[in-house]
N, C-alpha and C positions, 0 to 999 in steps of 0.2 A: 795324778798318778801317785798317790800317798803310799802305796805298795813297795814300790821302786826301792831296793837296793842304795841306788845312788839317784836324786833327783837330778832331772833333767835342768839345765842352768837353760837361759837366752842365748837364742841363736838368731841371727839375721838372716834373713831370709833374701836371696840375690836372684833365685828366681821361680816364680810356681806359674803354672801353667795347666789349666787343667780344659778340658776334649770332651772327656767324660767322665764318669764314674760308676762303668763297668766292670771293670780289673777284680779279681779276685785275689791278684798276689801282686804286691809291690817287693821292687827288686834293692835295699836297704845297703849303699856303700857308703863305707868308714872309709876317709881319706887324711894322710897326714903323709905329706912331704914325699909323694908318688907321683909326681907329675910327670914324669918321665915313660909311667906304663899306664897308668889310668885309661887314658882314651882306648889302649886295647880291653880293658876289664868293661868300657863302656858300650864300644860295636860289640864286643859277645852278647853282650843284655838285645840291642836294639837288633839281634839277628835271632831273636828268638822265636821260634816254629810256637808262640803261643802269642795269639796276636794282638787279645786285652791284656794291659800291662799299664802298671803304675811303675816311678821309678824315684827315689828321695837320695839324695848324696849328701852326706853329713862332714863337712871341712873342717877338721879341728884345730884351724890355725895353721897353716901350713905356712910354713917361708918361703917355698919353692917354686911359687905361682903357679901349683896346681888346681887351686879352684877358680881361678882366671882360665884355663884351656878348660875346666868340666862347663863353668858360664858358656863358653864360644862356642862347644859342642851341641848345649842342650838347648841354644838360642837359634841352632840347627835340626834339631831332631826332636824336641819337642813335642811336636805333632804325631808324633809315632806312640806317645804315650797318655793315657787317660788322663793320669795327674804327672805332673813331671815339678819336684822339688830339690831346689840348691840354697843349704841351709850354712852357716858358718859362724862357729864358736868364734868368741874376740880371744880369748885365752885357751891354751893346750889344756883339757880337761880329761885325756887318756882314752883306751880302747871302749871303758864300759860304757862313759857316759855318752859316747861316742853313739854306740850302739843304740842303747835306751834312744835315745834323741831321736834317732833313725826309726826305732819301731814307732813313737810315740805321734811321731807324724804322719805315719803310714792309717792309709784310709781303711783297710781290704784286711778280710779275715786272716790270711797268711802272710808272711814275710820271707823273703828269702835274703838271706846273709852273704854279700861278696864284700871283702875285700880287696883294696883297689888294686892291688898287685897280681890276682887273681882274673877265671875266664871261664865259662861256661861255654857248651858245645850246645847249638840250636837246641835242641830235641829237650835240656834238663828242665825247664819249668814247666812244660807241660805235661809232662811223664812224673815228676815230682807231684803236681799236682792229682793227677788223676790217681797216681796211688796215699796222697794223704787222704782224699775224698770216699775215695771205695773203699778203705780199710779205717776210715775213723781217725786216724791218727792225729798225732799231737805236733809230731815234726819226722821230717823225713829228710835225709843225707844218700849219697850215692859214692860208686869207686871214684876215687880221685887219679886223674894222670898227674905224673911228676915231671916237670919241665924247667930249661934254667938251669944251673948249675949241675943238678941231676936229673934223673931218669926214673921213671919206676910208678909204680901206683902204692896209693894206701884209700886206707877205709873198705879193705876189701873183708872184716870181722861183723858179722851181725851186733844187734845190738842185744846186749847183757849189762846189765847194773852190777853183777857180783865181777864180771871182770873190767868197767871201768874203775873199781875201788884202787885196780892194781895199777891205771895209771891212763893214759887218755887217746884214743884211738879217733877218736869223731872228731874231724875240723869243723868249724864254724862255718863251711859250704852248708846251706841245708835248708831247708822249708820249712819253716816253723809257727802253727799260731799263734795269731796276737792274741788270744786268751790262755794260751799254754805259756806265753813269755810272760804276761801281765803274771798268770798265777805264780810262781816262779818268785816272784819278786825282780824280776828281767834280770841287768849284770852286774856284779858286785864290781867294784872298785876294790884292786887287789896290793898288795903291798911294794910286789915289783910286778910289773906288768907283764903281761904273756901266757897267763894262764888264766885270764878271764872265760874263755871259753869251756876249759874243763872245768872250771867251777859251772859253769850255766848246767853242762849233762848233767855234773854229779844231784845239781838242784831237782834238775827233771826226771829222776832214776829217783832219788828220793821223793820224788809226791807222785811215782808212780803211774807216768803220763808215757804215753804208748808212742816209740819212736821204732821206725823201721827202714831199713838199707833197701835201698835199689840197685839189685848185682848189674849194675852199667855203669860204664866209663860216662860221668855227663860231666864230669866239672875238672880243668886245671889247675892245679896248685903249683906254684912258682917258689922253685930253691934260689935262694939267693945269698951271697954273703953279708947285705945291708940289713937282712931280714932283724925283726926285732928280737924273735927267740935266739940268735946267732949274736948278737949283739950285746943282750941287755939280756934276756932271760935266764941262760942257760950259765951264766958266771958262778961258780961255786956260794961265793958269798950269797946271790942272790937266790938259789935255790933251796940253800938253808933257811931263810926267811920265809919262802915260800912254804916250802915241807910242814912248817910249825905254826903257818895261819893256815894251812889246808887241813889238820889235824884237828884245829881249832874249828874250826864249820863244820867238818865231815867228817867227825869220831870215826866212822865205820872203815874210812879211809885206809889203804893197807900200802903208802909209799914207805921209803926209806927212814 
């Protein structure tokens, strides 16, 4: 993957298990120090009304003995999926690499994005899928419920390149090809973390690669006050930093 943004390091791999290799979309979780809600992020995937299914879990060092309960689960459930992977960095290597890692191992032309704090409603990889397939597309997102500290939905704006200049509406929920991430150059390693994902649109809006919203609730997003943007991102200091490397990639960029 000499393309790759940030190269993918050695991950140990704790457990693969593979049934088949029918799946057309592997279901791609970044975990880091979520062991607490992971197993719900993990029954949403194995409850899913789309019955071929790969599934990869990327540990990026957790302290928290979260890839010890994702081992326990998938040394249970396993069989529910074609290929089923638990991969785990020896060192914290952050959101992107995290990522890349997860798509790079993924067998199946699509990828879908959860993170582990997050939950999917049956119905979204199959409904994803069948509109990436009929309309060509490169990657496809849907409304988000909001749960957890709040309430509410987002991602209910289509997709437009000229209004994410203005700032970043698409979560990292979404369907995306592994030829549309490869092209891309997958996810940058960013200077403070939390805005890996709005860099990834703003890459895909600039080469021009056809992404489209599913006006349905299929995916939950979870408010939290441990969250990373609530934590770590949104700090003054740290947003300064960011503003002036996002200016730095994406001239066209129109933040603060």
């Amino acid at each position: 993957m000499d393309r790759l943004d940030v190269v993918t390091p050695p991950a140990r791999t704790l457990l693969e298990s593979t049934v088949h290799a029918g799946a057309q979309v592997t279901v791609a979780i970044t975990l880091f120090n979520y062991a607490h809600v992971v197993l719900e992020a993990l029954e949403s995937v194995r409850a899913q009304e789309l019955t071929e299914l790969d599934l990869v879990v990327v540990d990026d060092c957790s302290n928290d003995g979260g890839e010890v309960k994702v081992l326990e689960w998938m040394r249970i459930h396993a069989s529910r999926f074609g290929r089923c992977r638990l991969l785990r960095h020896e060192t914290n290597h952050g959101l992107a690499t995290a990522r890349n890692q997860a798509f790079a191992a993924a067998a199946t032309p699509f990828v879908f994005v959860l993170d582990a704090d997050n939950q999917l409603y049956p119905r979204c990889l199959a409904v994803c899928l069948d509109a990436a397939t009929s309309k060509n597309s490169d990657a496809v997102y849907t409304i988000l419920e909001v749960f957890g500290d709040e309430e509410g939905v987002m991602g209910t704006d289509l997709w437009d390149p000229d209004t994410l200049l203005r700032g970043n509406y698409v979560d990292a929920m979404a369907l995306i090809r592994r030829s549309a991430w490869e092209r891309v150059g997958g996810y940058r390693r960013m200077p403070v973390t939390g805005w890996e994902d709005y860099d990834f649109w703003l890459k895909c809006a600039e080469s021009g690669l056809e992404v489209v919203r599913v006006p349905e609730i299929l995916c939950r997003y979870r408010k939290h006050g441990t969250s990373m943007l609530r934590s770590v991102t949104n700090r003054a200091d740290a947003l300064d930093e960011l503003y002036a490397d996002m200016r730095l990639h994406h001239p066209s960029i129109k933040l603060p």
